[in-house]
KOLNULUM-269782 format. One record per residue (C-alpha): x, y, z; residue in one letter. Coordinates in nm, 2 decimals. Layout:
<sites>
[site [X; Y; Z]; a]
...
</sites>
This chain:
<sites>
[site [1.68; -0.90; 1.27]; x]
[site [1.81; -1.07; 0.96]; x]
[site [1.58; -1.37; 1.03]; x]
[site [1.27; -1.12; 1.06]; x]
[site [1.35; -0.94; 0.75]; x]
[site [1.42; -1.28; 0.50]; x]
[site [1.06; -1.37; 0.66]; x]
[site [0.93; -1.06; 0.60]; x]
[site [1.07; -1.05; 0.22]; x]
[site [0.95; -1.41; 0.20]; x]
[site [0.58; -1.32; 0.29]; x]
[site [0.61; -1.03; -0.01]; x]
[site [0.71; -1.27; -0.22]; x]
[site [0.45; -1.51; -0.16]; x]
[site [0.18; -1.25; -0.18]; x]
[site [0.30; -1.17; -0.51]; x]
[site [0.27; -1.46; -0.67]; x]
[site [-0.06; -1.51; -0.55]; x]
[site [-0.16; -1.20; -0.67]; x]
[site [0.01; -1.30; -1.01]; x]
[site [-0.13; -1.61; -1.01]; x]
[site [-0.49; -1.46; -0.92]; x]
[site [-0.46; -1.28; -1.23]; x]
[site [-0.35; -1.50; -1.45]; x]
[site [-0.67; -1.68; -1.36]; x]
[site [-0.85; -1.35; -1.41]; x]
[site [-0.73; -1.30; -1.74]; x]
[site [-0.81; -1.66; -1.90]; x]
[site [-1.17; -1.65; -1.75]; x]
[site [-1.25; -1.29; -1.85]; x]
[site [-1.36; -1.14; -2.17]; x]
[site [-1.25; -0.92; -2.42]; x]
[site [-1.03; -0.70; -2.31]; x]
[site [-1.02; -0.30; -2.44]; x]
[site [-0.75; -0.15; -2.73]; x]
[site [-0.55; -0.01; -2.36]; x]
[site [-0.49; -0.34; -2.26]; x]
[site [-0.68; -0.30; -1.89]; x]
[site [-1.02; -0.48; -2.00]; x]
[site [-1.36; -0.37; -1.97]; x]
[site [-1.42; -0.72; -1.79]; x]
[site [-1.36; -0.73; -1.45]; x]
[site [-1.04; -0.97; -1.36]; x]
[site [-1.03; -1.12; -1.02]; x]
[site [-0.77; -0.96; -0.82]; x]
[site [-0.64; -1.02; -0.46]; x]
[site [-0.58; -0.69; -0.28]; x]
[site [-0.36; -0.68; 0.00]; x]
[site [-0.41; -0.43; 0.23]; x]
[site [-0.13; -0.35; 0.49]; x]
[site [-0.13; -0.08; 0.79]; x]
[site [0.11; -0.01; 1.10]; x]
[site [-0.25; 0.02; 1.30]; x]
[site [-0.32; -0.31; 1.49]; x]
[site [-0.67; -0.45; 1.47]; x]
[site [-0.76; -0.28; 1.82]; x]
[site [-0.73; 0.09; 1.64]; x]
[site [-1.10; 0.26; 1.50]; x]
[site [-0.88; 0.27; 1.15]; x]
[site [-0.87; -0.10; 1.12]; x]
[site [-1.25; -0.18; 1.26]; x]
[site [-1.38; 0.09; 1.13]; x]
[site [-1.17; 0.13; 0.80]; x]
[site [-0.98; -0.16; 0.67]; x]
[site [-1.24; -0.42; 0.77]; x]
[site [-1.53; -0.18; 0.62]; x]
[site [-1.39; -0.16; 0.29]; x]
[site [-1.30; -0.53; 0.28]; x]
[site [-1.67; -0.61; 0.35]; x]
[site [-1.79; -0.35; 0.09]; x]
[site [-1.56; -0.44; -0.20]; x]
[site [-1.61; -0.77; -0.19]; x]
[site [-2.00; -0.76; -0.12]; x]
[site [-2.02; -0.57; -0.48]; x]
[site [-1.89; -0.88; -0.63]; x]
[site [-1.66; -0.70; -0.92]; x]
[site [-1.38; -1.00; -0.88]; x]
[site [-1.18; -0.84; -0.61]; x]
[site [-1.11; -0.96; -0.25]; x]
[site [-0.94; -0.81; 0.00]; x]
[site [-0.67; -0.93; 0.24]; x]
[site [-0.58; -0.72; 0.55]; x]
[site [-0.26; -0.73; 0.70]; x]
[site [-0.27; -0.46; 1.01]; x]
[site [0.01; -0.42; 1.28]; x]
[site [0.28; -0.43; 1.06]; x]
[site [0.26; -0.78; 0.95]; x]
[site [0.43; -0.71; 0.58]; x]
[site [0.72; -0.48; 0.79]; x]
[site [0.74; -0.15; 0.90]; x]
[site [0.63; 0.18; 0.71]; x]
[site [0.94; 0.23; 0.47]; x]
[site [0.96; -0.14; 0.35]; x]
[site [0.62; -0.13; 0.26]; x]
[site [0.61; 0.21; 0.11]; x]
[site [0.86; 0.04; -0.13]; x]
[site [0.67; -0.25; -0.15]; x]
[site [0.39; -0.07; -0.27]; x]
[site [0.58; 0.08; -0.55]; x]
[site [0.70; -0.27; -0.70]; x]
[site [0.36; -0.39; -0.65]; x]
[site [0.38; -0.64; -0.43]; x]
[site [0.15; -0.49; -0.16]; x]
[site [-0.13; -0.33; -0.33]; x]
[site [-0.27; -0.04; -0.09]; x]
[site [-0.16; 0.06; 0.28]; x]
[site [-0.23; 0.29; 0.53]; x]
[site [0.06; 0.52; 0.53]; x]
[site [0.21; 0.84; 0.72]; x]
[site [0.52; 0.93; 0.81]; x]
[site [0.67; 0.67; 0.59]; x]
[site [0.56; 0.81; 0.30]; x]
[site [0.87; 1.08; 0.33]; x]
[site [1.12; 0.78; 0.26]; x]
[site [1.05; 0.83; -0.11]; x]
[site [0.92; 1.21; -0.14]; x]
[site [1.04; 1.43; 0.13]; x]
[site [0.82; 1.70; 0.09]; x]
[site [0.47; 1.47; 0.21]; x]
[site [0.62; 1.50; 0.56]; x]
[site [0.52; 1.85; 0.60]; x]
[site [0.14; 1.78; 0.59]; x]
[site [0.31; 1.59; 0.95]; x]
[site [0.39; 1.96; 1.07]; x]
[site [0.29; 2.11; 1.39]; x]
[site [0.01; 2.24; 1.36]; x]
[site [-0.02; 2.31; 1.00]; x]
[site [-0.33; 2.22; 1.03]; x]
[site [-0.61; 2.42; 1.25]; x]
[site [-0.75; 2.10; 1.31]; x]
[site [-0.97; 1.82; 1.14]; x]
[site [-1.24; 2.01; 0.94]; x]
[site [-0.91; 2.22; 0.74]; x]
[site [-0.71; 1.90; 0.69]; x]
[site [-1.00; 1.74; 0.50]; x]
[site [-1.12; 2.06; 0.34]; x]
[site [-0.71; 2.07; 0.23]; x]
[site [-0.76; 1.72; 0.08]; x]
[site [-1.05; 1.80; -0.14]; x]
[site [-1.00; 2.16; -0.23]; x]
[site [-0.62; 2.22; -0.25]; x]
[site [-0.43; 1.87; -0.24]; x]
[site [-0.45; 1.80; -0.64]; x]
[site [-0.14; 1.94; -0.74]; x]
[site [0.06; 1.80; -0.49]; x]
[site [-0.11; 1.44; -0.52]; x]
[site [-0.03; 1.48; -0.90]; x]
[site [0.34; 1.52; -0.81]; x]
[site [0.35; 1.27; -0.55]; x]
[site [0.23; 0.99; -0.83]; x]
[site [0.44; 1.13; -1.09]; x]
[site [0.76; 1.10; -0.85]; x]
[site [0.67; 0.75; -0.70]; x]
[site [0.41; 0.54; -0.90]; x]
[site [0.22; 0.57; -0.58]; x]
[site [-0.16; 0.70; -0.58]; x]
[site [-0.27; 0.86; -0.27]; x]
[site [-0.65; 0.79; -0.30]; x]
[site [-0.72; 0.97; 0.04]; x]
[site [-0.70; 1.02; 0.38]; x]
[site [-0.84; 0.88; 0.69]; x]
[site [-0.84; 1.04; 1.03]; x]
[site [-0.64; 0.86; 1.27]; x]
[site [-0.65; 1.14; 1.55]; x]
[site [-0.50; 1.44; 1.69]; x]
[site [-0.09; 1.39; 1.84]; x]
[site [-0.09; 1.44; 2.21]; x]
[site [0.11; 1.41; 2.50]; x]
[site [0.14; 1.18; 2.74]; x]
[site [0.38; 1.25; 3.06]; x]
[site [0.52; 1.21; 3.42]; x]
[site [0.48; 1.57; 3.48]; x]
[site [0.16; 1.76; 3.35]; x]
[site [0.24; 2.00; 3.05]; x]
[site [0.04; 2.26; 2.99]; x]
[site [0.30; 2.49; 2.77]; x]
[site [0.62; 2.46; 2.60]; x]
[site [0.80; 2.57; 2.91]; x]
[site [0.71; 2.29; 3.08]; x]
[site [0.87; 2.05; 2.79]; x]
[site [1.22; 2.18; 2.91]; x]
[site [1.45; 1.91; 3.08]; x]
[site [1.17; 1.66; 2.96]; x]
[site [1.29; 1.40; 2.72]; x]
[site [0.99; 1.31; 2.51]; x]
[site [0.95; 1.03; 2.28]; x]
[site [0.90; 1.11; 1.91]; x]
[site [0.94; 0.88; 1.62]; x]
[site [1.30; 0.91; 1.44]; x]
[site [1.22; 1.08; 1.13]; x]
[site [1.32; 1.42; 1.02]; x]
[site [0.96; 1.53; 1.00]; x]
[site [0.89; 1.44; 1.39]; x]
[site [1.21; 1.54; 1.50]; x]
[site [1.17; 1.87; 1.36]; x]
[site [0.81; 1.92; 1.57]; x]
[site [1.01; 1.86; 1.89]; x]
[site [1.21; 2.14; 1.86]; x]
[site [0.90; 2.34; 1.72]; x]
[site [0.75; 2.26; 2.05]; x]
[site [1.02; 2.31; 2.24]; x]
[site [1.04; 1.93; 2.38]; x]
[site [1.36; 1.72; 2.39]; x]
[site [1.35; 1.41; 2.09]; x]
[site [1.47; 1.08; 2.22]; x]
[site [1.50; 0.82; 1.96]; x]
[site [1.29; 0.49; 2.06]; x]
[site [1.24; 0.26; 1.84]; x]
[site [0.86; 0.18; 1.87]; x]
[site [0.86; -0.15; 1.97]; x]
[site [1.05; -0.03; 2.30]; x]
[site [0.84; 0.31; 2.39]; x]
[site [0.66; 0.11; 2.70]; x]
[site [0.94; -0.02; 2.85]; x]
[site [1.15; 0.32; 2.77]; x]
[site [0.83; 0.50; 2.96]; x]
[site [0.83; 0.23; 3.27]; x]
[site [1.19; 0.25; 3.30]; x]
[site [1.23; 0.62; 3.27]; x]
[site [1.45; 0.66; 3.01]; x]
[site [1.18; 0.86; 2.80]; x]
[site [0.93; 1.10; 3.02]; x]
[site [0.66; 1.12; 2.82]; x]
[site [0.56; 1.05; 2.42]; x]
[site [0.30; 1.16; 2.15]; x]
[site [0.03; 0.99; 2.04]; x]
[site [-0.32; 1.06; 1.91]; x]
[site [-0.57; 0.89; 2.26]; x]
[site [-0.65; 0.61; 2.07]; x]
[site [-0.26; 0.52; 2.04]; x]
[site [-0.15; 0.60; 2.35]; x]
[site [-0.48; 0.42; 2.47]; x]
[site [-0.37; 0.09; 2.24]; x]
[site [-0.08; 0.08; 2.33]; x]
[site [-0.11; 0.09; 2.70]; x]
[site [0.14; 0.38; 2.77]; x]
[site [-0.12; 0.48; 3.04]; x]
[site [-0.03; 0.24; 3.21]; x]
[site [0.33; 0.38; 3.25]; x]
[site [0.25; 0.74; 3.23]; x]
[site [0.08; 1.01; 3.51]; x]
[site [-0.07; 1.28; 3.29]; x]
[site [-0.23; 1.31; 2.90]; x]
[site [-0.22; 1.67; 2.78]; x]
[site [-0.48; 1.75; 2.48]; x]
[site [-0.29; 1.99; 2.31]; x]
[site [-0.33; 1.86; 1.99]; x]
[site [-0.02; 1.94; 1.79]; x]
[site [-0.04; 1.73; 1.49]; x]
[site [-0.37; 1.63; 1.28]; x]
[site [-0.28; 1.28; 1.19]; x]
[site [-0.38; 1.13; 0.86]; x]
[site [-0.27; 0.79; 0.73]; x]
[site [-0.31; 0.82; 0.39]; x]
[site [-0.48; 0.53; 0.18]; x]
[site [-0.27; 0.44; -0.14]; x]
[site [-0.24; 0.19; -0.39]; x]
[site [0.01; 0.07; -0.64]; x]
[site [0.01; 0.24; -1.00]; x]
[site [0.11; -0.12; -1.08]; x]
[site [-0.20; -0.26; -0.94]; x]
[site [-0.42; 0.01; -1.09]; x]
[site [-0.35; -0.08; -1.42]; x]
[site [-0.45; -0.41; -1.39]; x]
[site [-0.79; -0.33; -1.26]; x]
[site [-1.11; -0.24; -1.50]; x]
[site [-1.23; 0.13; -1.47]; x]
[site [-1.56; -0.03; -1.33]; x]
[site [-1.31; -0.21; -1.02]; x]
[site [-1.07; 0.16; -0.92]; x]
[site [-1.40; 0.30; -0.94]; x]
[site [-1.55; 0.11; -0.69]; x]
[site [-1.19; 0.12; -0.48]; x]
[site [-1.16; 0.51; -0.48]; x]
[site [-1.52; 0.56; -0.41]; x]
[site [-1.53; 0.33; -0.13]; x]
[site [-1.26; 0.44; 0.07]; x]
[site [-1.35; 0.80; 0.00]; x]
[site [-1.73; 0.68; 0.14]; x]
[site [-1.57; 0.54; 0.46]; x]
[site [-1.37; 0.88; 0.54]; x]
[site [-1.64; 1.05; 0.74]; x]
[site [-1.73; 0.71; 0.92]; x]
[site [-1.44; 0.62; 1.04]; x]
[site [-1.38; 1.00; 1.12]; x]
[site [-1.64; 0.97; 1.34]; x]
[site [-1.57; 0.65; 1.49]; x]
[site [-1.17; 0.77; 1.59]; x]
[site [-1.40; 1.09; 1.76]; x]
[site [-1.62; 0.79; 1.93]; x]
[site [-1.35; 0.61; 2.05]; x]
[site [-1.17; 0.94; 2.16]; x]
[site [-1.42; 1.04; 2.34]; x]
[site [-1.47; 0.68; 2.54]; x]
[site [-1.13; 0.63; 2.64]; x]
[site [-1.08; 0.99; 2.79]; x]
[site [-1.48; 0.97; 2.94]; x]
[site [-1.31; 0.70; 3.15]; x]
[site [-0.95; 0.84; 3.23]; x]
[site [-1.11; 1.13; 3.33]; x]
[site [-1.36; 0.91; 3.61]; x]
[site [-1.11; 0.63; 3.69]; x]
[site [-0.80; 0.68; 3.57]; x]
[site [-0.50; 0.59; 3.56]; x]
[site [-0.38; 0.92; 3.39]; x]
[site [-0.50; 1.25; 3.48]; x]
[site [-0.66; 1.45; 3.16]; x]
[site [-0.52; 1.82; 3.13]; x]
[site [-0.82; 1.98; 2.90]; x]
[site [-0.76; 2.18; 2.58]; x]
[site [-0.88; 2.48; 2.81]; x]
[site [-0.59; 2.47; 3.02]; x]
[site [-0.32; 2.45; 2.80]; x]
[site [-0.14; 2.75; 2.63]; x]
[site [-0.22; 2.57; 2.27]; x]
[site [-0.08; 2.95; 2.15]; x]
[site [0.22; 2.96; 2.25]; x]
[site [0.24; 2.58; 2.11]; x]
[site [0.12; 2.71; 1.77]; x]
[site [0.34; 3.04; 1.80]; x]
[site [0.65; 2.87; 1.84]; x]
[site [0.61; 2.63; 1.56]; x]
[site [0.54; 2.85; 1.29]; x]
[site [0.82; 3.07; 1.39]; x]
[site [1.04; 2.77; 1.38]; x]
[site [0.92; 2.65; 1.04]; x]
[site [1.00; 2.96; 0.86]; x]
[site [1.31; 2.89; 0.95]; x]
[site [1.35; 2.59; 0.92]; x]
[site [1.20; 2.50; 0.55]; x]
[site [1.39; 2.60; 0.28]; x]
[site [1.22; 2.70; -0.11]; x]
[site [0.95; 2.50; -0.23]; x]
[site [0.91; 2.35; 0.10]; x]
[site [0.84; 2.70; 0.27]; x]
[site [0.63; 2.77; -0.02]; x]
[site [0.42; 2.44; 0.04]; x]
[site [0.43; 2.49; 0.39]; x]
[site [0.27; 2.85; 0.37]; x]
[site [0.06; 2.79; 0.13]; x]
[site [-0.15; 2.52; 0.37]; x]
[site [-0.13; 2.75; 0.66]; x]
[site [-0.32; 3.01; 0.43]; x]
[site [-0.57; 2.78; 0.35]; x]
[site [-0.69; 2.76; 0.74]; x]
[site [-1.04; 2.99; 0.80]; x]
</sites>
């Protein structure tokens, strides 16, 4: 582990001072540069551009790789370098990477909460109805708290792209919270997640990720969540008897980018950075929906897991039981936030 994290700190390193050096290059070879200091020339800037996601997710082939080829095919003096499955570390060293600058945008979710808490709740059970209020959230209600977000971390949150809806995956088939009891069920170890267990009513067994298959195959977890496309990716079908689309969590990974980066860039280059990731959203939206819809097309006909439809699953008593257990369980301004998303829903 301590040989994995000096590599790890060694490949930040090195990726800032090629983006330092990249700029330095920028600067000599631009023009003048405006009274702020950030230049109305365009300076030639390396972006890196990490995720969690590997390259076989519709976020990475129909995301990351998109706005590589679009940034750099409008030839403002930035390329792109994409670093997917976790190759610059896991979410909360690159969260903090981000904020010193030396990764300059990632795909981020529950990681995000290592440096402002309250972002965990857009994570909550069913705070959102589904996709159509989470990104109707985003444009019409999110300012305030994106304002606070960037204030608190020097972090901008630029968007967010669909990654899919949480499901279950199981021994036994679930198709209410009743059927969660005596289950232990996978969730990632964060207070966030571990705080939707017990608002469904499942048992949290910490599992670190790079161990849920064998946890699965060996029994010591009975099921996990995952949107299709991750439980797909990762191959937990393979160990697993029964997906349940209950659909518990909307999952976002938010794209964000260094303040520290963004004020090194022209207006003319963030322009071109926030209006091209905000131009991908509905495609890749689409193309998680695509994918979705493939893999369970062909559970459904061959297998191996057996699909338990939307239809037949008590998604009420799911929702029920998690907003009776969040107005418990959030305190202040975290109720307040809370409440005021779920009265946002139509």
């Amino acid at each position: 582990m301590i040989h994995s994290n000096r590599i790890r700190r060694g490949a930040l390193s090195a990726l800032a001072l090629t983006a330092g050096i990249g700029l330095l290059a920028g600067c000599a070879g631009s023009g003048d540069t405006g009274a702020d200091g950030k230049g109305d020339a365009a300076e030639t800037i390396t972006l890196e551009f990490a995720s969690s996601q590997s390259e076989q997710t519709p976020n990475y082939f129909c995301g990351m790789e998109l706005f590589k080829e679009r940034v750099e095919a409008a030839d403002l003096g930035i390329e792109v370098d994409l670093f997917p499955a976790s190759q610059l570390g896991p979410d909360t060293e690159r969260v903090a990477a981000i904020q010193s600058g030396d990764i300059a945008m990632d795909l981020q979710e529950a990681g995000l909460a290592s440096v402002y808490p309250q972002v965990g709740i857009l994570g909550a059970a069913y705070v959102f109805d589904d996709v159509d209020h989470a990104f109707d959230w985003i444009d019409n209600n999110s300012e305030e708290f994106r304002t606070a977000f960037n204030e608190a971390t020097d972090i901008t949150i630029i968007d967010g792209w669909y990654y899919g809806s949480r499901t279950f995956s199981s021994n036994d088939p679930i198709h209410g919270p009743e059927d969660l009891a005596g289950m232990q069920m996978r969730f990632p170890d964060t207070p966030q997640y571990l705080a939707n267990a017990k608002a469904l009513g499942a048992n949290a067994v910490a599992v670190a990720y790079e161990e849920v298959y064998v946890a699965l195959q060996q029994g010591i977890a009975d099921g996990q969540e995952n949107p299709v496309v991750g439980t797909k990716t990762a191959s937990y079908d393979e160990v697993q008897n029964y997906v349940s689309l209950n659909n518990h969590q909307v999952s976002i990974h938010w794209v964000t980018i260094s303040d520290k980066v963004l004020d090194k860039m022209s207006d003319e280059q963030r322009e071109l950075v926030f209006d091209t990731v905000r131009d991908i959203r509905a495609e890749n939206r689409q193309c998680v929906e695509e994918e979705t819809e493939k893999i369970l097309e062909d559970w459904r006909a061959n297998g191996p897991v057996e699909v338990i439809e939307t239809e037949d699953i008590d998604v009420q008593a799911f929702i029920k039981g998690a907003e009776e257990y969040f107005q418990s369980y959030y305190k202040g301004d975290d109720l307040a936030f809370y409440n005021s998303i779920r009265e946002t829903a139509k």
